[in-house]
Backbone as CSV, one residue per row, in Angstrom:
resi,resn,N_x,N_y,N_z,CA_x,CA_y,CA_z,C_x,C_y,C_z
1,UNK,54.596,104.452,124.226,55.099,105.796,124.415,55.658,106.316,123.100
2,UNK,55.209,107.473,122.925,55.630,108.347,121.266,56.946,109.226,121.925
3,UNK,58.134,108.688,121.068,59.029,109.406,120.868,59.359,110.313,119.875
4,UNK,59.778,111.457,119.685,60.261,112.696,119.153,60.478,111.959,117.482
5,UNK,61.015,110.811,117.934,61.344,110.354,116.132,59.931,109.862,115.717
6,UNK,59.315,109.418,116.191,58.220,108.528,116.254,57.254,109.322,115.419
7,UNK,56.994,110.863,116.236,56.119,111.635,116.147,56.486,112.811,114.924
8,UNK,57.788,112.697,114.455,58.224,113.672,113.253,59.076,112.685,112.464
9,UNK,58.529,111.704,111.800,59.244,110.519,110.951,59.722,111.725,109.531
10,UNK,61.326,111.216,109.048,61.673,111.948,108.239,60.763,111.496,106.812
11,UNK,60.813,112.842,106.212,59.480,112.242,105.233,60.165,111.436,104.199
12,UNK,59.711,111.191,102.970,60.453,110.140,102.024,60.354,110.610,101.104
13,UNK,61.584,110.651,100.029,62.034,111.742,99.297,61.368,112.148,98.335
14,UNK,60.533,111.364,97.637,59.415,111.727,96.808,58.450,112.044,97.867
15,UNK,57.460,113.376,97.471,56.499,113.528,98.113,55.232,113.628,97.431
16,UNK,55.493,114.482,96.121,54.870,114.662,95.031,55.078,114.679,93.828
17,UNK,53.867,114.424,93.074,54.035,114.887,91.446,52.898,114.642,90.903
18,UNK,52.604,115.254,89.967,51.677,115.384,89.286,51.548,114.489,88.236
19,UNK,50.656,113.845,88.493,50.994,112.388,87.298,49.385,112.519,85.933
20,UNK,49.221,113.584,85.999,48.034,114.199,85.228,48.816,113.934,83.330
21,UNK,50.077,113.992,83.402,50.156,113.816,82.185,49.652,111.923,81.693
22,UNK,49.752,111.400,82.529,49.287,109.926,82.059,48.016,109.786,81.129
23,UNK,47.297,111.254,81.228,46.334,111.223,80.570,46.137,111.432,79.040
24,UNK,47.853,111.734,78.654,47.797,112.236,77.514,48.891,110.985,76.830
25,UNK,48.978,109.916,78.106,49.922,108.747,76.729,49.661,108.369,75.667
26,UNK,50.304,108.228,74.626,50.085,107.944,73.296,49.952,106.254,73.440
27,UNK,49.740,105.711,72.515,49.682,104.360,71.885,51.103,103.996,71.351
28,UNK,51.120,103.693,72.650,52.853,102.769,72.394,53.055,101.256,72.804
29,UNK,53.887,100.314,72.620,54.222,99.025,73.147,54.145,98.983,74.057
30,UNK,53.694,97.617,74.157,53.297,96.926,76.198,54.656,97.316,76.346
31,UNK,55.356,96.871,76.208,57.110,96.762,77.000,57.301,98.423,77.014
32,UNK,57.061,99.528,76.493,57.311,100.722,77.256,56.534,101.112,78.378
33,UNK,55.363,100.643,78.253,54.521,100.705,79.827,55.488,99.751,81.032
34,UNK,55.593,99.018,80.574,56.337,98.532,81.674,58.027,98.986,82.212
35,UNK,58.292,99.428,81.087,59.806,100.454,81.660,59.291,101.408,81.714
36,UNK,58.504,101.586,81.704,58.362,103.467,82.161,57.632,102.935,83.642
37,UNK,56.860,102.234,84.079,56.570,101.898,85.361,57.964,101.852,86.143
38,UNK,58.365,100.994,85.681,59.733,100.497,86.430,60.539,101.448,86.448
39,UNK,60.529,102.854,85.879,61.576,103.529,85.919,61.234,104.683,87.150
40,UNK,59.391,104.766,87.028,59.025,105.684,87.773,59.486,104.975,89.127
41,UNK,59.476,103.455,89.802,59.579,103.147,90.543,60.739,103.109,91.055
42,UNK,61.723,103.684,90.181,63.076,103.627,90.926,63.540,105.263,90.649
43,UNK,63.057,105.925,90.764,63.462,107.150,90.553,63.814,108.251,91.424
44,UNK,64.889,109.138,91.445,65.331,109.717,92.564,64.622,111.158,91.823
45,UNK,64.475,111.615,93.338,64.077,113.281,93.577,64.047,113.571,92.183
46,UNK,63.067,114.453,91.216,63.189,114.950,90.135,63.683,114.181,88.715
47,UNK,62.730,112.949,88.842,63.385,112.207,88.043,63.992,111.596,87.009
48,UNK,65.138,111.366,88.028,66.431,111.141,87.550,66.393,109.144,88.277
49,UNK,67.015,108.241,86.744,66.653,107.045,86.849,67.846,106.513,86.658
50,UNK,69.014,105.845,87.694,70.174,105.487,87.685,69.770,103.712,87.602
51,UNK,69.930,103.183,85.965,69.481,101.641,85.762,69.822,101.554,84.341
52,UNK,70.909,100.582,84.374,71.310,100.048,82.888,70.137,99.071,82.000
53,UNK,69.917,99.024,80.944,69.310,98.098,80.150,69.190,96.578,80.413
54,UNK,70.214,96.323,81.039,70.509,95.124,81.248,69.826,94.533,82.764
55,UNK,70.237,95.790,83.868,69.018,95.936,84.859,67.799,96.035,84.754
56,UNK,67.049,96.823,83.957,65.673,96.388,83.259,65.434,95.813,82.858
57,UNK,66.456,94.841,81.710,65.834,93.803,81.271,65.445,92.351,82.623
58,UNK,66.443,92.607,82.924,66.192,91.630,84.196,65.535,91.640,85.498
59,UNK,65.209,92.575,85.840,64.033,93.130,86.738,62.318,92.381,85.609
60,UNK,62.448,93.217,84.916,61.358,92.904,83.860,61.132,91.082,83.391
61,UNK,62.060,90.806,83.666,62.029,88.986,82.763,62.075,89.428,80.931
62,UNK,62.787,90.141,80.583,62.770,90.040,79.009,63.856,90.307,78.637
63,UNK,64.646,90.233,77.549,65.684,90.368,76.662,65.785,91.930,76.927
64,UNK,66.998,92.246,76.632,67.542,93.356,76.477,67.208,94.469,75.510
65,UNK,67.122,93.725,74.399,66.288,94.047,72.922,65.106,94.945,73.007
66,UNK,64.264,93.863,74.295,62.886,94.162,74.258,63.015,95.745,75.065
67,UNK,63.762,95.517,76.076,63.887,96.802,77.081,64.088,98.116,76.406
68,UNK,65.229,98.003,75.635,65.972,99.235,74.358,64.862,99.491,73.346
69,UNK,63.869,98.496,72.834,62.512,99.089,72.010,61.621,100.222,73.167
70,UNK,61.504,99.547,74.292,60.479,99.951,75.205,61.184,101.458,75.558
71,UNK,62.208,101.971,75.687,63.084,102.782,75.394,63.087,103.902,74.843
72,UNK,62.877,103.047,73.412,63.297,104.261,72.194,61.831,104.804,72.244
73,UNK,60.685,103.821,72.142,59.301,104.375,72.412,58.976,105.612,73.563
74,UNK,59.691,105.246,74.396,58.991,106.295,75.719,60.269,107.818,75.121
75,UNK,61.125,107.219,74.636,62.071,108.654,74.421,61.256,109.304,73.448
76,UNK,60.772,108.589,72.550,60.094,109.499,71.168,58.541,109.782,71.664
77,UNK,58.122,109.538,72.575,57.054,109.909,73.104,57.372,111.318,73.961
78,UNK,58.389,111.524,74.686,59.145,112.440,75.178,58.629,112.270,76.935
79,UNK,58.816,111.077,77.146,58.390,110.341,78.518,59.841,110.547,78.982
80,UNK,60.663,110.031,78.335,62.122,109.630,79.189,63.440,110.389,78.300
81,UNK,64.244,110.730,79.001,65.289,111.309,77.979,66.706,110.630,78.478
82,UNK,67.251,110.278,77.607,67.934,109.865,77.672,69.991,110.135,77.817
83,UNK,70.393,111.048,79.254,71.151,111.630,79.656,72.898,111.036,79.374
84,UNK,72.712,109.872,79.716,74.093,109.052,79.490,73.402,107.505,79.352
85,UNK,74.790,106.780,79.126,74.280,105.435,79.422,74.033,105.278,80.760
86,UNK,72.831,104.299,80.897,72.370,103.855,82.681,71.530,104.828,83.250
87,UNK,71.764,106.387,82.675,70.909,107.499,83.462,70.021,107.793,82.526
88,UNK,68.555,108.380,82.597,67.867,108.122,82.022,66.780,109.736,82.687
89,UNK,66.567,111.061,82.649,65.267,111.399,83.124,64.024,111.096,82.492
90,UNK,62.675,111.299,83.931,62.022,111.138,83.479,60.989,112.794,83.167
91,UNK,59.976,112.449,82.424,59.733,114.069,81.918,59.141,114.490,83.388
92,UNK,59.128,115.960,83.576,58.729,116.594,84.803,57.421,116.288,85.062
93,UNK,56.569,116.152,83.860,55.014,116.213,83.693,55.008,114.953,84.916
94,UNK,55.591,114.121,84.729,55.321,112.348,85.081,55.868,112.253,86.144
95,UNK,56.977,112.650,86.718,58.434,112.497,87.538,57.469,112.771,88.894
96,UNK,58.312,112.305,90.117,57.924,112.935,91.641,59.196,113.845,91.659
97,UNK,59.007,114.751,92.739,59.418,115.787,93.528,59.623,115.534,95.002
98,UNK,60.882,116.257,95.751,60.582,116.696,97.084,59.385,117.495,97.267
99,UNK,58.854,118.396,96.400,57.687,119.541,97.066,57.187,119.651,95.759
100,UNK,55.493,120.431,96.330,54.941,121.156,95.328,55.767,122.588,94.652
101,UNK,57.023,122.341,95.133,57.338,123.985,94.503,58.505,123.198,93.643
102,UNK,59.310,123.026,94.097,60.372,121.623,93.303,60.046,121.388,91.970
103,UNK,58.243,120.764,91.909,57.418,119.705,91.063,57.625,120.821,90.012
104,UNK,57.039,122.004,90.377,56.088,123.093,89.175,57.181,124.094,88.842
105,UNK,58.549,124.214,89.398,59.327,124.750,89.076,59.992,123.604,87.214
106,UNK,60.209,122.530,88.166,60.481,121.662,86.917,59.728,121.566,85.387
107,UNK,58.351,121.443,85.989,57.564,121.894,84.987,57.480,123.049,84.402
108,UNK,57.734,124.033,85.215,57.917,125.328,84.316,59.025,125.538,83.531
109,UNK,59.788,124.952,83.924,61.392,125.422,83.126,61.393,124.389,81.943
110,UNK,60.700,123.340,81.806,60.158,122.426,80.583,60.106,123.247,79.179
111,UNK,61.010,122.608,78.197,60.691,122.928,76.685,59.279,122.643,76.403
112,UNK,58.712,123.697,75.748,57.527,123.623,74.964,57.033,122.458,74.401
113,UNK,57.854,122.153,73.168,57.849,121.036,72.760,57.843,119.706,73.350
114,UNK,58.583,119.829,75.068,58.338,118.311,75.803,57.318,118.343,76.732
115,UNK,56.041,119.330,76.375,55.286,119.427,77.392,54.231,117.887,76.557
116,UNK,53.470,117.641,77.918,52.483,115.975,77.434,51.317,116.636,77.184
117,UNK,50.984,118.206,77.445,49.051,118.338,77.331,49.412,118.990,76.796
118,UNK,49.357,118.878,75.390,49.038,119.648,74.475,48.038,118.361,73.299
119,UNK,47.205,119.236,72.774,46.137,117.996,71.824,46.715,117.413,70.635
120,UNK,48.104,117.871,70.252,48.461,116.888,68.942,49.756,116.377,69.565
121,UNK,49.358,115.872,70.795,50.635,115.003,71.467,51.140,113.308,70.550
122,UNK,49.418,113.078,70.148,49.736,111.465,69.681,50.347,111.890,67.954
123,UNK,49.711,112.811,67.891,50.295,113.420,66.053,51.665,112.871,66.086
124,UNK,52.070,113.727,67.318,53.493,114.225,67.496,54.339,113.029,67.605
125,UNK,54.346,112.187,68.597,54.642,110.489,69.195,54.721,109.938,67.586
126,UNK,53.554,110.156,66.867,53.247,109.283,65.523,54.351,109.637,64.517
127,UNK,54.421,111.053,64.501,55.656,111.986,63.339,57.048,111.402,63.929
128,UNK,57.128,110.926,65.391,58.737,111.383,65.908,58.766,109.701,65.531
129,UNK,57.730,108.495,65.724,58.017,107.508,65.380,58.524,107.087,63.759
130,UNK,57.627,107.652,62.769,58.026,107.770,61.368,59.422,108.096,61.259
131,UNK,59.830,109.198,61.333,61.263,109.774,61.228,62.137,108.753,62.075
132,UNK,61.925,108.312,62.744,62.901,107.011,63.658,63.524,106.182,62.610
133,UNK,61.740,105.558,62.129,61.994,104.198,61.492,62.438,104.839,59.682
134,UNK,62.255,106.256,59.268,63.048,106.256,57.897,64.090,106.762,58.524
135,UNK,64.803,107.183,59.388,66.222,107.441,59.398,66.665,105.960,59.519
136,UNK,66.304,105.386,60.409,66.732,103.442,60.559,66.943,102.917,58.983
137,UNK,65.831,103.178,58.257,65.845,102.984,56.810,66.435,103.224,56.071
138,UNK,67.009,104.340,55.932,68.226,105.068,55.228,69.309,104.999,55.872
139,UNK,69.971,104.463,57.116,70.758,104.128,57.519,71.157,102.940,56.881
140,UNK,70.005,101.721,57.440,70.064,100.265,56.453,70.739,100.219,54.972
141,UNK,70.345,101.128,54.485,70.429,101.450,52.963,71.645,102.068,52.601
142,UNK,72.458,102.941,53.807,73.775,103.800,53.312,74.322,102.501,53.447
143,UNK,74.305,101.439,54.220,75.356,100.473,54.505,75.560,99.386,53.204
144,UNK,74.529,98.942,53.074,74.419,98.428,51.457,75.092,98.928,50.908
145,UNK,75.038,100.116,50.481,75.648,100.980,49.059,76.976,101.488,49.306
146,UNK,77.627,101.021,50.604,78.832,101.794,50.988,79.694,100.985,50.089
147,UNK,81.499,101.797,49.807,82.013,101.659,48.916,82.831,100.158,49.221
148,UNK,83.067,99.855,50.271,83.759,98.555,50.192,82.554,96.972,50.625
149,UNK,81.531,97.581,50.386,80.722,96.538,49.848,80.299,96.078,48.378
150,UNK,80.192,94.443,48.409,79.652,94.556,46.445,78.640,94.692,46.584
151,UNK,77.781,95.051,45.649,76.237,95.556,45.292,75.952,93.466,45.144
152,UNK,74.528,93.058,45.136,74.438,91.888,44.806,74.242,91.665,43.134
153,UNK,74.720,90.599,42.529,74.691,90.973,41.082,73.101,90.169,40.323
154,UNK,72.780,89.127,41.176,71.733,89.098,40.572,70.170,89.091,41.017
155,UNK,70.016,90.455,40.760,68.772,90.788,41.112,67.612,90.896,40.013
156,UNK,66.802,90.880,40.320,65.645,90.929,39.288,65.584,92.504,39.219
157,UNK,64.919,93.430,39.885,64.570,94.944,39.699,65.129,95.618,40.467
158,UNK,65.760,96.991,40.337,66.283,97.921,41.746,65.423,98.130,42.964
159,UNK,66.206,97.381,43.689,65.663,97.735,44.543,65.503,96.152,45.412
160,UNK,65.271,95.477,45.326,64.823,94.000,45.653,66.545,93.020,46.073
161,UNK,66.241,92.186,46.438,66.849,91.303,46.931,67.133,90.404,46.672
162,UNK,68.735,89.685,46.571,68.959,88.222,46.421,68.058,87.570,47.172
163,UNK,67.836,86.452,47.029,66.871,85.464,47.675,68.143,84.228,47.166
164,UNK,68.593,83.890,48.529,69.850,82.458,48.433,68.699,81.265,49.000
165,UNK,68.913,80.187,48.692,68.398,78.906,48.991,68.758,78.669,50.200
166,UNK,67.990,78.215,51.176,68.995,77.721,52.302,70.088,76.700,52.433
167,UNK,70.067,75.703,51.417,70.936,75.087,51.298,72.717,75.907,50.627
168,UNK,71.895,76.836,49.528,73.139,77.922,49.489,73.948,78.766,50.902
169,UNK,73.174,79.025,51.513,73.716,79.819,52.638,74.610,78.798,54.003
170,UNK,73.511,77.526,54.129,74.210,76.702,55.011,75.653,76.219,54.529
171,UNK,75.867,76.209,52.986,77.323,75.489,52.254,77.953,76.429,52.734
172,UNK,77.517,77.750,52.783,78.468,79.212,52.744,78.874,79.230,54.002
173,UNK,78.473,78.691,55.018,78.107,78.804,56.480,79.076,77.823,57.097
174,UNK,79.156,76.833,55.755,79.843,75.482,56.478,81.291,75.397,55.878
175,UNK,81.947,76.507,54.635,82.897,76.197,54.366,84.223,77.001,55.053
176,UNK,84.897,75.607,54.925,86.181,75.985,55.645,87.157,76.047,54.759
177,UNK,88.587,76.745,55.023,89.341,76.342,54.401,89.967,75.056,55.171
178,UNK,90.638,74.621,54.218,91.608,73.123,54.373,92.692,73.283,55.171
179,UNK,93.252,72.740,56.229,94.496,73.262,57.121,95.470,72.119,56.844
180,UNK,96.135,72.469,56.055,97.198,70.935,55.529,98.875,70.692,56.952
């Protein structure tokens, strides 16, 4: 016998979305395919992805490290944005919806720039990755040169590196002072 609940089951909160942008992913790391799976799979209405790093990493089986690369990739791809710590959206293009009107409203109100179909999407992924890794670079580099660090004194050319022996570094590693 069909009961009233039976016969009008409440629907489930994703209903739709348009997942047509998948067609335009760039060439990124295995480990962002797999947090961006995992994120679509936990994602509420319009998505929005309530999961710390540390929850992905462990859902996933990998280091934390690996999760925060997989991360920074899907953010500079403009897959996932990154709202607070733990919250995370995902882009409208990709995300589910309660409705087809919900879905395309989201998508419409979308920055230009974070739309996925456009044809110099991988250009774009490629430029936002460069600028990552020289700001990382010049970051590396302000820290070196900052004022309460010493510069190393013997280097061969600007620019290059002490090279210590390992036996130098393990003495350095192993000395204590004397506690009389």
């Amino acid at each position: 016998m069909r009961t009233a609940a039976s016969a009008n089951p409440e629907p489930p909160e994703l209903t739709y979305g348009t997942y047509n942008g998948f067609a335009y992913m760039p060439a990124m790391p295995g480990i962002a395919y797999r947090v961006l799976f995992r994120l679509l799979g936990t994602q509420e209405p319009g998505g929005r992805c309530l999961v710390t790093e540390e929850e992905l990493a462990e859902a996933l089986d990998v280091h934390r490290s690996m999760v925060g690369r997989g991360l920074q990739a899907l953010i500079l791809a403009k897959l996932v944005f990154r709202q607070a710590k733990g919250i995370y959206l995902l882009n409208p293009m990709i995300s589910g919806a309660r409705s087809v009107t919900e879905h395309l409203e989201a998508i419409g109100s979308l920055d230009p720039a974070d739309r996925l179909d456009v044809d110099d999407y991988q250009e774009r992924y490629e430029a936002s990755v460069a600028q990552a890794e020289q700001e990382k670079k010049e970051k590396r580099l302000g820290r070196r040169s900052s004022p309460g660090r010493s510069k190393p004194t013997n280097t061969v050319a600007e620019g290059t590196a002490d090279v210590l022996s390992l036996s130098t570094v393990r003495d350095r590693s192993r000395r204590r002072t004397s506690r009389s």
